[in-house]
Each structure stands twice: as structure tokens, then as C-alpha cells.
N, C-alpha and C positions, 0 to 999 in steps of 0.2 A: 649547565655542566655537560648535557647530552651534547648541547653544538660543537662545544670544546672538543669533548673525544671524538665525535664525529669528524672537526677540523682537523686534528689529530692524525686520527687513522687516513682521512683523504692525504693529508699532507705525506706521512709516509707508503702509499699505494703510490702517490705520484712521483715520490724520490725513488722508489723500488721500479718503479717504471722506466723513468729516466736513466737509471745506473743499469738496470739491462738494455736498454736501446742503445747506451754507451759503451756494454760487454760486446753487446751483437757489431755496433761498427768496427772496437777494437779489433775482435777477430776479424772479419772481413778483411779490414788493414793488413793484419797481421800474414792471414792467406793470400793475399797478392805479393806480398813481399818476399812471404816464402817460396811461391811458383815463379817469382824474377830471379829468387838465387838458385833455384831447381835441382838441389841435391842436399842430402843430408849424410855426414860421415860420423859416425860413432863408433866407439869401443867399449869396450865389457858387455855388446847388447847383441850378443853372435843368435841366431834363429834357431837353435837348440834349445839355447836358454829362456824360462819361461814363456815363450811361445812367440818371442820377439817377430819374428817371420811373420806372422799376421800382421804385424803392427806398419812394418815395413812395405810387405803388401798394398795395403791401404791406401799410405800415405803416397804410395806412389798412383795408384788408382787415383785417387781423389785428386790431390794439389800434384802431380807431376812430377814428385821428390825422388831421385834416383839416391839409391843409397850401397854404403860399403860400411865394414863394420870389421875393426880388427880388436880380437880376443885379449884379454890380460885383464890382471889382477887389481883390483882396490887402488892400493900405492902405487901400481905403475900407471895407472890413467892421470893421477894428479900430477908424477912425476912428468907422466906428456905434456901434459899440458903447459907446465911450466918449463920445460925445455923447450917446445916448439912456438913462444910466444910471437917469435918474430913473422914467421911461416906455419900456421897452424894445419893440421891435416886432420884434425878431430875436431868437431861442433858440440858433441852432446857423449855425456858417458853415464854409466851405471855403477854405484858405487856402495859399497855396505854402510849402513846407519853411522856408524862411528867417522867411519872416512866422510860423511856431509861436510863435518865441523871442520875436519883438516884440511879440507878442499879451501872453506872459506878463510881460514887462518892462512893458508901460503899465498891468498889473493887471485884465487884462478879461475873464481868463479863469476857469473852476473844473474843476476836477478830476475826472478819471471814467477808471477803469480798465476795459475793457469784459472780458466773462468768457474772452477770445479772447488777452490782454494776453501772455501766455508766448512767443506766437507769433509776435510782432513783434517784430523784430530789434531790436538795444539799439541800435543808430545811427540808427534811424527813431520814435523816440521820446523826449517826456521822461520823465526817471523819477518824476514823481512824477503823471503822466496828466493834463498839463494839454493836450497834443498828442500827437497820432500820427500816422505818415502811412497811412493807408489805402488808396490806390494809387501808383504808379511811373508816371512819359510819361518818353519824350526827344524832345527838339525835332527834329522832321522839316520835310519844303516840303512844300506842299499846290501843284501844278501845274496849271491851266487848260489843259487842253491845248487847247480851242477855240480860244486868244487868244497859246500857248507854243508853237510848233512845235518849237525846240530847247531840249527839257525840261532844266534844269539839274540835274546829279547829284553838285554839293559845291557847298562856299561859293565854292573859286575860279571853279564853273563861271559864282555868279553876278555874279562883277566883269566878265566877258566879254560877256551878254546885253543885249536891246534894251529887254527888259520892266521892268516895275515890282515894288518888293520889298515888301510889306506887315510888319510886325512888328509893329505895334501902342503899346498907349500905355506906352512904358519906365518913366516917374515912378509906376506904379502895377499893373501888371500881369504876375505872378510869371512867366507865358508870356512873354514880351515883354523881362523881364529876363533871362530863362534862355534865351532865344532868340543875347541878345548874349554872354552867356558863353558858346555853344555855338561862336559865330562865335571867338569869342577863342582856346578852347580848339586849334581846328582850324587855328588861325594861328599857333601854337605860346604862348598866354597862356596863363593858370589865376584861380584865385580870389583872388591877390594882383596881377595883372594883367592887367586887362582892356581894355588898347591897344588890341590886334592887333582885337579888335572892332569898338571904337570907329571906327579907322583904316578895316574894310572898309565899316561903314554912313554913314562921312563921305563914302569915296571914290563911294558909290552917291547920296547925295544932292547931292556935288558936280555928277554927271552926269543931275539931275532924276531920279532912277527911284526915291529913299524914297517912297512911295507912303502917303500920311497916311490910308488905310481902316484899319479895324480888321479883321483876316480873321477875320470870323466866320460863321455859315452865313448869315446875311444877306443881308451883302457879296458872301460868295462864289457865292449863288444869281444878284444881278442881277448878276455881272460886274465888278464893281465892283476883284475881286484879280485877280491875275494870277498871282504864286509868293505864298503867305502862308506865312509861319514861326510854325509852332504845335505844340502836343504830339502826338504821333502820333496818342492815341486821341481826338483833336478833329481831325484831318484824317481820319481812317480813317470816324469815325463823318460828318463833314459830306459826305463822299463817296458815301459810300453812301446819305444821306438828299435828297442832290441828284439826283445823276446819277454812278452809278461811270461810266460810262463818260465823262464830261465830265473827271475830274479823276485825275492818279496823285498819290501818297502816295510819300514816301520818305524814308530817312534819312540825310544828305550823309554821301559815302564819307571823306569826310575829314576828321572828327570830329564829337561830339554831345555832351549830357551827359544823363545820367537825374537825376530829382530825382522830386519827388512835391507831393503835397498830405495836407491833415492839416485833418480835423475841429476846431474850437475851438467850446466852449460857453460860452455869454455869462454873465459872473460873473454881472449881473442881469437872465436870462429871464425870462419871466412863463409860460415852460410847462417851467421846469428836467429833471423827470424825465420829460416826454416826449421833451428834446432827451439825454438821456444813454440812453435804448432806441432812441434814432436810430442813436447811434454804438454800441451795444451789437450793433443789425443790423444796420449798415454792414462792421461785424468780423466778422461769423456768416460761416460757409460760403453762405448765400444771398446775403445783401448783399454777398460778395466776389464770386462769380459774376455779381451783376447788373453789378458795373462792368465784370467783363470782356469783357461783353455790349456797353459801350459799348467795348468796344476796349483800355482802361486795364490794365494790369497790377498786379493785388491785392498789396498788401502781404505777405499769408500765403498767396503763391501755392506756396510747396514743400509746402505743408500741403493741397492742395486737386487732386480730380482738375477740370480745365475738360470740359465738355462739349466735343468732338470737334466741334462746329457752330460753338462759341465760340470754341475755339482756332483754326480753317481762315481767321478774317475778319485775324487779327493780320498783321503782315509779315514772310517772311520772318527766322528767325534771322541769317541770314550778313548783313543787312545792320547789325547791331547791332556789328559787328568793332569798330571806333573809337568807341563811346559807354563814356562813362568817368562815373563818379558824382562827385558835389561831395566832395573830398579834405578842403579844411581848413573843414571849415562855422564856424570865428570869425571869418575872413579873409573868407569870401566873405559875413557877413553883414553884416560892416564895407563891404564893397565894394558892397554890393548898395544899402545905404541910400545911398553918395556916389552911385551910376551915376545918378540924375535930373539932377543937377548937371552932370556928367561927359556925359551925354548932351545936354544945352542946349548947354556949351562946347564941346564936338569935333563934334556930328553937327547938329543943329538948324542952329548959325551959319550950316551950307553950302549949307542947300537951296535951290534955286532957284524 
């Protein structure tokens, strides 16, 4: 019996041998390929955002990858993609959890397991690697304190104030929608209903205070937000890139939700395997460390010591008590396509 297991265990040490010998040539392959197409173009992945500018850095450092990256929303990167199928001008995009699935349903994605794949939990992926999620936000306020004296610290706090709410553009931006599910959540909704939302950003535009900026570092440099509702590691990082001391960061005491984002690679890129050693780095020990650099919380973060400098910038654990993750992702991706609609008819009608 002992030889058996002993045959056994050798048999699988030498299968586990052999399928990393065949990960290490993979990538090698995979990095000559991508230093012959020598550029990588992406959108939604701007150097603002989660700290993408490291990543970009790098990959040019390392494999010789010249890159460009033009800005926009969830829906608008899939919508590129399937517009420019002929002539593509994007390789690789960054897209909110919910938009994975739609990506794959309109056909505009391909497939790439990166060599990190084991490490990723089976609910933050598809399985057959057309998406992943790469890091974790929950939607926090970003606070003006120049322009906020009585900083709001939940959603009821903000039906009571004088200021303005910024959330951004609902029909299109995975922040923006996950902003109103947080609101929902915290009002006793979920992912099969999203009233209690609805109900608090009508009641705030009924009283003029929706505030049609987009809270972005932009915005939020000239003044322009007042409370913006965005993911934490985009308030954390626009804070600190403005003026920590102009702005606090927090996450309403009385609920949130976490979700993520997820790399998609454009079924017809014109630098393919330079956009699949993107996501192959994006998943490595460095490229999860760079986003946490931006504040985002890595996907394979139980997998990973953070630098002690990197962990010191995040918030607070005890304020995370009430962020709760998306329960029925069918429900809420049925809901997330109606809320454009759903956001016109209850909130929009109101404003002043």
C-alpha cells in the first residue's frame, strides 16, 4: 500500500512538474510574441485609476510594450469593441463584474487563463477565462471637507445635508451603478430590488442636490464635487493625489457592497498576445501589488504578503462591518441592464 501512495504521490510531483515546465515555456512563448507586436492599447485602464501607471511602466520596462489607453465607461468599451471589429484600436479593457458576462454574450471577448488562474476564486471568474476579476472596491463618499462641514457618514446621513451628491453617469458606469445598489442595499434592497435606491437618489434630486459632475480627480480638484460616491480605491487614490488633507474617504456605516473589475481581451486585437501578458502581469504577485499601490484590493490578496507601506494607505478594517458582496449575480445582472431605464423613470424625471 505504502508503494502505491508513494507511486502516487511521485506520479503527481512529476505531473506538477511537467505542467509547470509547460506554464514556464507557455509564457516565454507567450513574451516573444508579445515583444514582436510591441505595444499594447487599452481602455478603461487610464494611470489614475488603481494605479494602472505601474503596471504600464513595467510592461514596458520588461517586454518593450509601448502603451496608450483611452478612458470610458463599462458599456462603452464592449460597445468598442464590437464596433471596431474590422479595425480594432483597443487590445485589452477593464470592465465592472457584471459587464464580464455581457462582454461574453455579445461575442467580443477571447480567452486567456493567466499562469496565477488556481488562485482566483471560482465566483470571480469565468471558467473557461474569458474574465476575471483582478481587484475588489466597495463604494465609499469621497468628502470635500473645504465646501462639507458636516461630513456625511451613511446614506441616511445624506438625505439630511445641504450639499450636493455626485454619482455619476448610471446608463453606463459599473461605479455609478454599484453606487445605487450600495444605496439600495443600505435601505434594506438587494440585487432583485433596487427601490430603496432609486427612492433615496429621486428624493435627493427632488431637493436639487443630484449633482450631474462626474466625481472624478478632475472634478474633484476644481471643486466642482462636494460628497462623490465612488469606489474606495478611487477616492483613497484621488485624495491623496489632490490634497489628503482637503478630502476624507469613508465607507457609509450603514451599508456597501464590494464587487470588482475584470480584464477582457478583444476577440479582434491587433496586439493579442501582448494583451494576454498584460493580464498574465496584472495576475502575477507584482501586478497585484501595483493595484494595491492604487488602494484596490487584489483579487489573490490571501495569496500575497502587501507591503506594510501599501497596506498603512487602505481604510480602516472596522469600517467594512456592513459591505456585503453581490449574492445573486443573475438577478443583479438582469437589474443592472434595466437600472438606465429605471434611473430615467424614478430619478432623472425629478430633478430640478
Amino acid at each position: 500500500m505504502k508503494r502505491l501512495v508513494l507511486a502516487s504521490l511521485m506520479g503527481t510531483a512529476i505531473s506538477l512538474a511537467t505542467q509547470a515546465m509547460a506554464n514556464d515555456v507557455d509564457i516565454k512563448s507567450l513574451e516573444q510574441a508579445a515583444r514582436a507586436e510591441g505595444a499594447v492599447n487599452s481602455i478603461g485602464m487610464p494611470d489614475s485609476w488603481a494605479n494602472w501607471k505601474d503596471t504600464w511602466a513595467d510592461l514596458e520596462k520588461l517586454y518593450g510594450l509601448k502603451h496608450m489607453d483611452t478612458d470610458m465607461s463599462s458599456a462603452q468599451e464592449i460597445a468598442k469593441f464590437a464596433a471596431e471589429k474590422d479595425n480594432a484600436s483597443a487590445d485589452i479593457g477593464d470592465v465592472g463584474a457584471a459587464f464580464g458576462a455581457i462582454a461574453v454574450q455579445q461575442g467580443v471577448t477571447q480567452a486567456f487563463k493567466p499562469s496565477t488562474w488556481e488562485q482566483i476564486p471560482s465566483w470571480a471568474k469565468d471558467p473557461d477565462g474569458n474574465w476575471m476579476l483582478a481587484y475588489t472596491g466597495s463604494i465609499a463618499f469621497i468628502v470635500n471637507k473645504q465646501l462639507v462641514k458636516d461630513v456625511p457618514r451613511s446614506w441616511a446621513d445624506l438625505r439630511k445635508g445641504q450639499y450636493k451628491v455626485a454619482i455619476g453617469d448610471v446608463s453606463a458606469a459599473a461605479q455609478a451603478v454599484n453606487g445605487v445598489l450600495a444605496a439600495a442595499i443600505a435601505n434594506g434592497g438587494n440585487e432583485n430590488n433596487i427601490q430603496p435606491g432609486l427612492d433615496l437618489f429621486a428624493e435627493l434630486a427632488e431637493q436639487g442636490r443630484l449633482g450631474l459632475s462626474n466625481p472624478t480627480i478632475q472634478t474633484l480638484e476644481k471643486g466642482e464635487v462636494e460628497v462623490g460616491i465612488v469606489w474606495d480605491f478611487n477616492g483613497l487614490s484621488y485624495r491623496d493625489q489632490i490634497d489628503p488633507s482637503r478630502f476624507e474617504v469613508l465607507i457609509p456605516s450603514d451599508g456597501s457592497v464590494i464587487s470588482g473589475y475584470t480584464t477582457i481581451i478583444n476577440k479582434y486585437a491587433k496586439h493579442p498576445n501582448a494583451a494576454k501578458l498584460a493580464r498574465e502581469y496584472i495576475l502575477s504577485d507584482a501586478g497585484q501589488i501595483n493595484l494595491a499601490k492604487g488602494n484596490a484590493r487584489p483579487i489573490r490578496a490571501e495569496h500575497l504578503t502587501l507591503p506594510a507601506e501599501v497596506q498603512a494607505k487602505l481604510l480602516p478594517n472596522a469600517q467594512y462591518a456592513k459591505v456585503q458582496p453581490i449574492k445573486d449575480a443573475k438577478a443583479w445582472e438582469a437589474t443592472s441592464k434595466a437600472l438606465p431605464q429605471l434611473w430615467q423613470e424614478h430619478v432623472i424625471i425629478n430633478m430640478q
